[in-house]
C-alpha positions in Angstrom: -18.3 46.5 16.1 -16.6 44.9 13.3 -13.6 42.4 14.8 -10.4 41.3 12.6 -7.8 38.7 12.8 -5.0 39.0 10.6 -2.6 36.2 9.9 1.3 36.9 9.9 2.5 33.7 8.9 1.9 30.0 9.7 4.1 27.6 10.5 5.2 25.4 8.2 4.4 21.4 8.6 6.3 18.7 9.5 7.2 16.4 6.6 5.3 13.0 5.6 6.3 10.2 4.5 5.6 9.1 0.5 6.2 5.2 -0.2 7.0 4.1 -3.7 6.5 0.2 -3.9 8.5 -1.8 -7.0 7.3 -5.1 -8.2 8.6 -7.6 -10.4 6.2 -10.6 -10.7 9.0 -13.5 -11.3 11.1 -12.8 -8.6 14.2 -11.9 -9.7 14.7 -7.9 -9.5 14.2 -5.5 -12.4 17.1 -6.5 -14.0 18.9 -3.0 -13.7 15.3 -0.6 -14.7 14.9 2.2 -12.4 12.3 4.6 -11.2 13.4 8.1 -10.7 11.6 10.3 -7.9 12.2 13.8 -8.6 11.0 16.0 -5.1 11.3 19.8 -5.6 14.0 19.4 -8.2 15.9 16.9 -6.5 16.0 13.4 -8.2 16.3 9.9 -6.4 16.7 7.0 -8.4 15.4 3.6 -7.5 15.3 0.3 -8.6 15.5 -3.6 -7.1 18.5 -5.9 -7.7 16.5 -9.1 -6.8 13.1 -10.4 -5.3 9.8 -9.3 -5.9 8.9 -5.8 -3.9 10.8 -3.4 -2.2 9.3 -0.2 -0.3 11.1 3.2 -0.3 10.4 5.9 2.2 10.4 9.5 0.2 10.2 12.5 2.4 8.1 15.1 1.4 6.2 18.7 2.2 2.6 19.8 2.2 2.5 21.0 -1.9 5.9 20.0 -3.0 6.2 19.2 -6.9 6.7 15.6 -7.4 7.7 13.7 -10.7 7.9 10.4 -11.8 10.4 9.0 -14.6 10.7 4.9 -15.4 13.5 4.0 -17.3 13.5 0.4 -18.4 15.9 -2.2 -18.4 17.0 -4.1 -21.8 14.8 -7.2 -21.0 11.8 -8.2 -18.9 10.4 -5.1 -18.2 6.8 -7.0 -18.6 7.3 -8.2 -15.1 7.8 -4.6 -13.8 5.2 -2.3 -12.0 5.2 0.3 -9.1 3.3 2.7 -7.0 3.3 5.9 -5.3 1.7 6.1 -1.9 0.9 9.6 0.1 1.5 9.6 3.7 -2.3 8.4 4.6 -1.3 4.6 2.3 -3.4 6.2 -0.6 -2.2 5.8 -4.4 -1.2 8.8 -5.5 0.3 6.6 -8.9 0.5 3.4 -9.8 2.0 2.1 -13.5 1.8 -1.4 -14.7 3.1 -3.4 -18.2 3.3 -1.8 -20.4 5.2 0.7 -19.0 6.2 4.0 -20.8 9.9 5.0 -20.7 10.4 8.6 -19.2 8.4 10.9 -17.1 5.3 9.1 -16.4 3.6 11.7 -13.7 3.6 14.9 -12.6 1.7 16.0 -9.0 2.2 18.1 -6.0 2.8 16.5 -2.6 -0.4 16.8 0.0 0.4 15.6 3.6 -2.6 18.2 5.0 -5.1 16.0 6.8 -7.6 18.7 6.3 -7.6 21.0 3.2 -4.8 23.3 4.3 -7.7 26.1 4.5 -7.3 28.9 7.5 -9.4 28.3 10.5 -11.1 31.0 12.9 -12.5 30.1 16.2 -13.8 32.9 18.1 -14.3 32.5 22.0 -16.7 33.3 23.3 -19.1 33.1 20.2 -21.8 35.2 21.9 -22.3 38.1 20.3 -20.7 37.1 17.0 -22.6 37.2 13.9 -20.1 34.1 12.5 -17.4 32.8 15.3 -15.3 30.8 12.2 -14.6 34.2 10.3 -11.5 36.4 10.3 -13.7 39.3 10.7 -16.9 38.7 12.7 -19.8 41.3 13.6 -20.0 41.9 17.9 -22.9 43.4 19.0 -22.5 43.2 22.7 -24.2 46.2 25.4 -21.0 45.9 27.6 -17.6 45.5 27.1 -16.3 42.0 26.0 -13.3 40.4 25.4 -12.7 38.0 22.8 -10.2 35.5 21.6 -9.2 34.2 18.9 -7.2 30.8 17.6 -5.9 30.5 13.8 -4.9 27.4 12.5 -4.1 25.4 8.9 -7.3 23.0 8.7 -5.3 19.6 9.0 -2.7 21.3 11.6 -4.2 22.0 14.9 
């Protein structure tokens, strides 16, 4: 007897948290250069008035477009450089000197743990030909009941 799970929807994920680090190696800001985050169409600008690193939280969603613009300041912009993080602390961009003026990357946001794939898990998995399937094979003698739990690999 074939078996069948269908999906209706799934629910979306919570946001995670992007970081973009700026640097400026003598210390003193960037001198009025900014970094523009654009998240689904909506554009942030950032930049540092003095010191030498600042960290900015960006919120984001699971496959979101992101896009990165640097526009530079008149002088100095040799002691600039910056960095995208995803929500796990791993660079998703980093530029350094020399540094192009405009959009410097293009990317799509991914907060899934896993790889956002649909998961199956049959109970019990007697009987089943493949208990992680939407759509197993039961050959059982006597009636059985079965369960079934769907989840987004990364979102249990």
């Amino acid at each position: 007897m074939q078996l069948n799970a269908v999906v209706n929807g799934i629910v979306s994920p919570a946001p995670c948290i992007y970081t973009l680090n700026l640097f400026d190696t003598f210390g003193d800001g960037w001198d009025g250069a900014t970094v523009t985050v654009t998240v689904n169409g909506v554009p942030m600008v950032y930049g540092m008035a003095n010191g030498t690193n600042i960290s900015y939280a960006i919120n984001v969603l699971d496959g979101q477009s992101i896009q990165i613009s640097y526009q530079p300041s008149l002088l100095f912009n040799a002691e600039h450089a910056y960095e995208l993080l995803d929500g796990n602390g791993n660079t998703v961009f980093a530029d350094t000197p020399p540094m192009a003026s405009g959009v410097t990357f293009n990317g799509f946001a991914d907060c899934a743990p896993g790889n956002g794939s649909i998961i199956y898990a049959w109970t019990p998995a007697t009987g089943l030909n493949n208990a992680g399937i939407a759509n197993p094979i039961a050959s059982v003698s006597t009636t059985s009941v079965y369960t079934v739990t769907i989840y987004q690999d990364g979102y249990t």
